[in-house]
matplotlib code that plots the C-alpha trace (Angstrom):
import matplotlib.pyplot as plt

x = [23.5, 21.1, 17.9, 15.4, 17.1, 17.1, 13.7, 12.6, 15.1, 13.3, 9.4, 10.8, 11.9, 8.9, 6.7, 8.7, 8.2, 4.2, 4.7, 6.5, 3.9, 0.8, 2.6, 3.3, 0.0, -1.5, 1.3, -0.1, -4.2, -3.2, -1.1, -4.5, -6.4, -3.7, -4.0, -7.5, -8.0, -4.8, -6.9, -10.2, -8.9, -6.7, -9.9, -12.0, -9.2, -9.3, -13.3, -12.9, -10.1, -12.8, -15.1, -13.4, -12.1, -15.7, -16.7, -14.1]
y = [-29.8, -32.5, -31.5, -32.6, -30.0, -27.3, -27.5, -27.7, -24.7, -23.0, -23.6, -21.8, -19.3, -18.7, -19.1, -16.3, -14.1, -14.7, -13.7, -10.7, -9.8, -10.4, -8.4, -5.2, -5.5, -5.3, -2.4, -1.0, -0.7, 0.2, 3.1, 4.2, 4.5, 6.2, 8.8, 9.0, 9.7, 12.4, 14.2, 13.9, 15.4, 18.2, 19.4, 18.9, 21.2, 23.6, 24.0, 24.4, 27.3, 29.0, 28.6, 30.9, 33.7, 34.3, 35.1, 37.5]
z = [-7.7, -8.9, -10.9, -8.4, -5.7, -8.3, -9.2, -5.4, -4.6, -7.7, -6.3, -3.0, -4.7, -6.9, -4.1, -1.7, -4.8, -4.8, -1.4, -1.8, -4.7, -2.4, 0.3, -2.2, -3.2, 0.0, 0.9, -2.5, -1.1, 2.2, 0.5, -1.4, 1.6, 3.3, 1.2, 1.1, 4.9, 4.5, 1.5, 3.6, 6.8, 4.3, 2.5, 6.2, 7.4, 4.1, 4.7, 8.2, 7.9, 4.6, 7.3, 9.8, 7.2, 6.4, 10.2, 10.7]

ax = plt.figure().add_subplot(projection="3d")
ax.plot(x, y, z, "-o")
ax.set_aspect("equal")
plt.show()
């Protein structure tokens, strides 16, 4: 394999893995809100079951 097809195979390779980076980053975000919304609707659900206990 000559050195100028090595170092082109190697700037696909380090640009897939910028990729894959970018991607787990966005995965990463998308992860933290995902689990904001599921602790907002759990404590929304928490208040609203305190809510009912009291009434009875």
């Amino acid at each position: 394999m000559t050195d100028q097809r090595m170092k082109a195979l190697f700037k696909v390779e380090k640009n897939n893995l910028n990729d894959l980076q970018n991607l787990l980053g966005r995965a990463r975000k998308q992860a933290k809100a995902l689990e904001s919304t599921l602790d907002e609707i759990n404590n929304f659900q928490i208040r609203k079951e305190n809510k009912k206990s009291e009434f009875k």
